[in-house]
VEXDREN-2710 file (C-alpha; in Angstrom, 1 decimal):
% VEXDREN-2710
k/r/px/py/pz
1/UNK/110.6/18.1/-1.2
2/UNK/111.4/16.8/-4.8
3/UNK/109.6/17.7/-7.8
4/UNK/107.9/14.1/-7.5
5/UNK/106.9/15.0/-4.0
6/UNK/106.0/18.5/-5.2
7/UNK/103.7/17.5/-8.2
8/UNK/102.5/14.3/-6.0
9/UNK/101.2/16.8/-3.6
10/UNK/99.8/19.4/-5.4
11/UNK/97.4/16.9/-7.1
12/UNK/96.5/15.8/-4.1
13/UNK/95.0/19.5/-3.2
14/UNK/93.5/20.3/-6.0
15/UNK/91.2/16.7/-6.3
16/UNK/90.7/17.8/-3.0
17/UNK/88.9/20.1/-4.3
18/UNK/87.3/18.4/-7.1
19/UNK/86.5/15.4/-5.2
20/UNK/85.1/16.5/-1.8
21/UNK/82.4/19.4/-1.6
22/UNK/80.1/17.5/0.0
23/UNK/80.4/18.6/3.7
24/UNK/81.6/22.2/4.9
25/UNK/84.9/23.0/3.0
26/UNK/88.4/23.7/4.2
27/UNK/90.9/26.6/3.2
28/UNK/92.4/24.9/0.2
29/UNK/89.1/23.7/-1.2
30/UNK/88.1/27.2/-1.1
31/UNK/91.3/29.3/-2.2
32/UNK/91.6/26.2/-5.3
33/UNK/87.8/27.0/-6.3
34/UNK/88.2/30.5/-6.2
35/UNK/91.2/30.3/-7.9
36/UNK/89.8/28.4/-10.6
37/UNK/87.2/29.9/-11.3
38/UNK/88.9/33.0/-12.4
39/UNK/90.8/31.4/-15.1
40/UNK/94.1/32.2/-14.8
41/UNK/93.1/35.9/-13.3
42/UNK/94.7/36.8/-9.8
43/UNK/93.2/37.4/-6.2
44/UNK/94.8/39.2/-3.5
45/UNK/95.5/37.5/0.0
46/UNK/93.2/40.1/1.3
47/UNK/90.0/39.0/-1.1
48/UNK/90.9/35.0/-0.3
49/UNK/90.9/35.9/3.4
50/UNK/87.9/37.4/3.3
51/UNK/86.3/34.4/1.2
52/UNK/87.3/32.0/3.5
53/UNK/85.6/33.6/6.7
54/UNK/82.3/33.2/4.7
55/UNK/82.4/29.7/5.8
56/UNK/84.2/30.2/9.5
57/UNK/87.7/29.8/8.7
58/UNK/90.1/31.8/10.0
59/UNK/92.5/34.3/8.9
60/UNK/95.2/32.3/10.3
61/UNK/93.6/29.0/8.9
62/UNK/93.8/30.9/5.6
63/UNK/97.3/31.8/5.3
64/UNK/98.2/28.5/6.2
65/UNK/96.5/27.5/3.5
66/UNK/98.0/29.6/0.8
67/UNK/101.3/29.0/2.3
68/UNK/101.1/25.2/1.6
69/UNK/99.5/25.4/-1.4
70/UNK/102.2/28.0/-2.9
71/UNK/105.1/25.1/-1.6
72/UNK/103.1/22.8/-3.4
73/UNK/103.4/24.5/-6.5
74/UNK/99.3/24.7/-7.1
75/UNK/100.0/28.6/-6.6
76/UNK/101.8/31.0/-7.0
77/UNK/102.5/34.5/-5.4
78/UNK/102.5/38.0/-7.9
79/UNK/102.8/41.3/-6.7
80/UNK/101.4/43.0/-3.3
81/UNK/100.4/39.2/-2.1
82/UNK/98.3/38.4/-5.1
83/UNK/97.9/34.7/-5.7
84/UNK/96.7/32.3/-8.9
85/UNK/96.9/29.2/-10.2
86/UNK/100.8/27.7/-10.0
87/UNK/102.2/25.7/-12.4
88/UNK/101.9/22.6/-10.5
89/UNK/97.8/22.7/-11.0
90/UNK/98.0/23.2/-14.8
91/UNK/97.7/20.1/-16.3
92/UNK/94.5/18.9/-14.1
93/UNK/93.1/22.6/-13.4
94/UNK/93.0/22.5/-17.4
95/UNK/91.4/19.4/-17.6
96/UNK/88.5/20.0/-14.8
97/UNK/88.1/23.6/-16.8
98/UNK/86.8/22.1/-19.7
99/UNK/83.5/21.4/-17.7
100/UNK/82.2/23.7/-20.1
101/UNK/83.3/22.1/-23.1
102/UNK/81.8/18.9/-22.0
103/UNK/79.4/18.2/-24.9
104/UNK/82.0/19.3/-27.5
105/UNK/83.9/16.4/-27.1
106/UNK/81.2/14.0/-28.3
107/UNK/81.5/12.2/-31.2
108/UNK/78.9/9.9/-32.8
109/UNK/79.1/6.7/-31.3
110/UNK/79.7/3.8/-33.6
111/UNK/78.8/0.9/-31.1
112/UNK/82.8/0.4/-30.4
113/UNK/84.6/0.9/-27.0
114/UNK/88.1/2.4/-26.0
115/UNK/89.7/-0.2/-23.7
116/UNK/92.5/0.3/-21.3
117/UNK/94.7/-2.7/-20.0
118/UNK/96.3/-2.2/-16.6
119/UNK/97.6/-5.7/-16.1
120/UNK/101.3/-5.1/-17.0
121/UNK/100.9/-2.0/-14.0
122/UNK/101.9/-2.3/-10.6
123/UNK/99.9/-2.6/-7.4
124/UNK/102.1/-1.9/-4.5
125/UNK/102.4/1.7/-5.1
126/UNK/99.3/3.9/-3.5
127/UNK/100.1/6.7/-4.9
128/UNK/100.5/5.4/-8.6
129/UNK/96.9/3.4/-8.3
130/UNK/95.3/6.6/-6.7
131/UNK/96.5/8.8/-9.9
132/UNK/95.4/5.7/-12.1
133/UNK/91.7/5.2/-10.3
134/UNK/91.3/9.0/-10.5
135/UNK/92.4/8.8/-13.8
136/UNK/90.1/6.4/-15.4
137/UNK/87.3/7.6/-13.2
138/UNK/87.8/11.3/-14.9
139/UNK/87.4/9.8/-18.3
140/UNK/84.7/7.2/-17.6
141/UNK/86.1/4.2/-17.7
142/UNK/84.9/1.4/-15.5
143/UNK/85.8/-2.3/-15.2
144/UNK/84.8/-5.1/-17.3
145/UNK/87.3/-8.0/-15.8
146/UNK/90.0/-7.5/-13.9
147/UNK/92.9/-4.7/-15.4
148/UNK/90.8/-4.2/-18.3
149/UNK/88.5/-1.0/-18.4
150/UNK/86.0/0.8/-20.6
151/UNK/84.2/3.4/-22.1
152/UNK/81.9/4.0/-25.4
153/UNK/84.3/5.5/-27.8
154/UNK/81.9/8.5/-28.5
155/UNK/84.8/10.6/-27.6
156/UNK/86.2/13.3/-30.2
157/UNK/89.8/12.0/-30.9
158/UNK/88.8/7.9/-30.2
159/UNK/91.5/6.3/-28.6
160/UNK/94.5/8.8/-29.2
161/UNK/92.4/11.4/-27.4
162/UNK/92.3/9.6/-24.6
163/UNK/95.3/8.1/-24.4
164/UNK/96.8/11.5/-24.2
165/UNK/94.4/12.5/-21.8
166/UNK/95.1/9.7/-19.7
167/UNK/98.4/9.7/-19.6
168/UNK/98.6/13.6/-18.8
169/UNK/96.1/12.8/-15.6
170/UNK/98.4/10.0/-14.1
171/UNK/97.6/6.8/-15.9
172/UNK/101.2/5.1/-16.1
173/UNK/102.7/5.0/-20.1
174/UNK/102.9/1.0/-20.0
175/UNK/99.1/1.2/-19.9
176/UNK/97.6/-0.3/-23.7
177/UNK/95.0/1.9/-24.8
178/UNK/93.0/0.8/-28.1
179/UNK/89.7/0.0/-29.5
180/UNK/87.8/-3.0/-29.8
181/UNK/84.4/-4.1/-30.6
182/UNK/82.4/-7.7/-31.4
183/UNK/82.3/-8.5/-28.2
184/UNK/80.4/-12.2/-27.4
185/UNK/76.9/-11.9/-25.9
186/UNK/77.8/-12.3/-22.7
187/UNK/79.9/-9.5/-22.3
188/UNK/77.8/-7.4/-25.0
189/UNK/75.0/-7.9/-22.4
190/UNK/77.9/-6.7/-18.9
191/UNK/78.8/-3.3/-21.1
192/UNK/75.4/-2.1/-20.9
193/UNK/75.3/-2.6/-17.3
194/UNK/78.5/-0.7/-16.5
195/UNK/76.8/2.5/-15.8
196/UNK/74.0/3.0/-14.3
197/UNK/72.7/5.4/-16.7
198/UNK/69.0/5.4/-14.3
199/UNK/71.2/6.9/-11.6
200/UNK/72.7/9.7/-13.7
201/UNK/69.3/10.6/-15.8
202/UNK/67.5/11.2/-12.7
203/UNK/70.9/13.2/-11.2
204/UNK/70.9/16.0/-14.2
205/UNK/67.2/16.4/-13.4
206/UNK/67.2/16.5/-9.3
207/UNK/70.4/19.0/-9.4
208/UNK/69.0/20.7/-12.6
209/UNK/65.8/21.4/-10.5
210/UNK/67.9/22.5/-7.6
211/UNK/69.9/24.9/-9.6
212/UNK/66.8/26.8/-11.0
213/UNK/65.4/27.0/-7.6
214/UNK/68.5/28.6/-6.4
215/UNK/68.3/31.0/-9.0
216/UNK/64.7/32.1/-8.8
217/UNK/65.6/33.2/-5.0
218/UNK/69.3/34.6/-5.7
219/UNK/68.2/38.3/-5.4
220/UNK/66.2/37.7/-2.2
221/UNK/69.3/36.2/0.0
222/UNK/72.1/38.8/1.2
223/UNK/75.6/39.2/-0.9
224/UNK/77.7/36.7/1.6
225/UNK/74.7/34.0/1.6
226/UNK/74.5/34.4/-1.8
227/UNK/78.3/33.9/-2.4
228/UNK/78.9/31.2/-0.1
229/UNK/75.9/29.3/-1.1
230/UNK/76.8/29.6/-4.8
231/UNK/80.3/27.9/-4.1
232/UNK/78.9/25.0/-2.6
233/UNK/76.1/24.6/-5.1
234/UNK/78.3/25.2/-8.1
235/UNK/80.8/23.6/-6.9
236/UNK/79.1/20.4/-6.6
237/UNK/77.3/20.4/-9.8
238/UNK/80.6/21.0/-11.7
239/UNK/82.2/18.2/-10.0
240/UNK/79.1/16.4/-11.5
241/UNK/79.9/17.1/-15.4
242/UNK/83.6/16.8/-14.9
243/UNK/83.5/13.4/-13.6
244/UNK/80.4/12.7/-15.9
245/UNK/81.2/9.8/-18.4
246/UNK/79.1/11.7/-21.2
247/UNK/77.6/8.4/-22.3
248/UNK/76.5/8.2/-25.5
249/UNK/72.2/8.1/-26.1
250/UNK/70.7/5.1/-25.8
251/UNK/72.8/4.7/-22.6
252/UNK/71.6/8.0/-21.2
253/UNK/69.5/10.6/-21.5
254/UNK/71.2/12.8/-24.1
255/UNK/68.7/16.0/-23.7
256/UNK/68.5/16.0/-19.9
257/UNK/71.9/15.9/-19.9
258/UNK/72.4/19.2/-22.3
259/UNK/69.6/21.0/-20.4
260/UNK/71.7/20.2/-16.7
261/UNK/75.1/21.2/-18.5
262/UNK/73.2/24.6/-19.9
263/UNK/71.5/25.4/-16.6
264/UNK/75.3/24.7/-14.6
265/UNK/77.0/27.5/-17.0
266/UNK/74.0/30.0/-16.1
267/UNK/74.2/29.3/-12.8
268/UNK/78.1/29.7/-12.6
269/UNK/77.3/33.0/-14.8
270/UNK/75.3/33.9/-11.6
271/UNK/78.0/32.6/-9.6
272/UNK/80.8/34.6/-11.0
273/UNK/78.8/37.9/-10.9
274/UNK/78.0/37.5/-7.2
275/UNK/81.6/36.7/-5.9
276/UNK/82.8/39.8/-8.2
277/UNK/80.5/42.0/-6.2
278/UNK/81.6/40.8/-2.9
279/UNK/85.3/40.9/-3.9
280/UNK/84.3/45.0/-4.9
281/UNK/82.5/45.4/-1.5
282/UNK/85.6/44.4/0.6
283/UNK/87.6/46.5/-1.4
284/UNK/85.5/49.5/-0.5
285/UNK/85.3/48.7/2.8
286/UNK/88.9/48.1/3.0
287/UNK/89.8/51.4/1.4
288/UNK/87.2/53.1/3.7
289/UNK/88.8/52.0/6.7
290/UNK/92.3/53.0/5.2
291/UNK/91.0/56.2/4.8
292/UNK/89.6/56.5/8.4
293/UNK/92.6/55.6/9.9
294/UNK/94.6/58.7/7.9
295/UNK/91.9/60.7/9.4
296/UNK/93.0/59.7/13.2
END
């Protein structure tokens, strides 16, 4: 496979962990969360393995896993079958990790709007107008007439931000990216209506309520319910704020907004803590059962 192929692919895995935790998740949706959320830190083969039969997947099913994702350049292998994040997964790992950093990309919004102009862009190519869509989507943007989309410039960095931004995520270079404001009535009144900022208000509220609940009973559930709950909870709220288009106030609900992003770092705080512990328990057990066998 070519580097294209390679870097083609490897996206491809890692939205697919991103963009689909709403059923049961597979093996690379697991070892790319996991992965992630250690930041650059490494797991062993033996810690992923054991993650992944938390949610009935199979040793076998596992290594597969890691074994495709390693060609694909999203990992990559370190000493005594340790794995982490590959070079492949940098660019858009790094962007989805600044979940956290959310709110400190938001500027004061003036009343102007970053546009983006696909109309010079090609349509043939699925590949190229998945990377685009996914592109756009991750920053917000939606479309106000055909090939031409956008988004509140509230952003830190106005439209040299995102252009950079964009273009890092996929968006092809021949895209125009630039400001514009004074729009007629007409389409004064459409830009409002973009979003529906109803939708996401009550969304930081009903997974903001969630989130607490699941806290208040953390301590009551066993370790591997615990874990394997917390990755499908958290996973799903992050997804949330990273394909959030942090909408400037009166178009959303600034403060209910803050108080979901606040309660989504506590609860992947919690998170973090619990899959530490787990990782330490199969270590001990592992090193038990080591020492057993030199016993024999």
């Amino acid at each position: 496979m070519d580097i294209i192929g390679n870097v083609s692919l490897s996206q491809h895995y890692l939205m697919d962990y991103v963009m689909n935790l709403e059923g049961a998740p597979n093996a690379r949706q697991i070892v790319m969360g996991l992965l992630q959320a250690e930041d650059g830190e490494a797991l062993s083969s033996r810690q992923i393995v054991a993650a992944c039969r938390l949610f009935g997947i199979t040793e076998n099913n596992a290594r597969v896993a890691l074994a495709r994702l390693s060609a694909a350049g999203l990992i990559a292998s370190g000493e005594r079958g340790s794995y982490q994040l590959g070079e492949a997964a940098t660019v858009l790992a790094g962007d989805v990790a600044t979940w956290r950093d959310a709110e400190a990309r938001l500027a004061q919004w003036s009343g102007r709007y970053v546009m983006v102009h696909c109309g010079p862009l090609g349509r043939t190519d699925r590949t190229a107008l998945r990377r685009r869509q996914r592109a756009l989507e991750m920053l917000g943007l939606r479309e106000l007439e055909r090939d031409l989309f956008v988004r509140p410039d509230n952003l830190v960095g106005s439209a040299d931000s995102i252009r950079r931004r964009l273009y890092a995520l996929g968006l092809e270079a021949d895209a125009a990216v630039f400001i514009a404001s004074d729009f007629d009535a007409e389409r004064e009144g459409r830009l409002r209506t973009l979003w529906d900022s109803e939708a996401l208000n009550q969304r930081y509220l009903r997974q903001r309520e969630q989130l607490e609940r699941w806290l208040e009973k953390a301590e009551q559930l066993e370790l591997e319910d615990a874990a394997r709950e917390s990755f499908l909870l958290g996973g799903r709220a992050i997804r949330q704020i990273v394909f959030d288009p942090l909408l400037p106030a009166p178009l959303v609900d600034a403060e209910a907004r803050h108080a979901f992003i606040a309660t989504v770092k506590k609860f992947d705080r919690a998170g973090y803590a619990l899959w530490q512990r787990l990782y330490q328990q199969h270590a001990l057990v592992a090193d038990d059962s080591r020492a057993g066998q030199s016993l024999q």
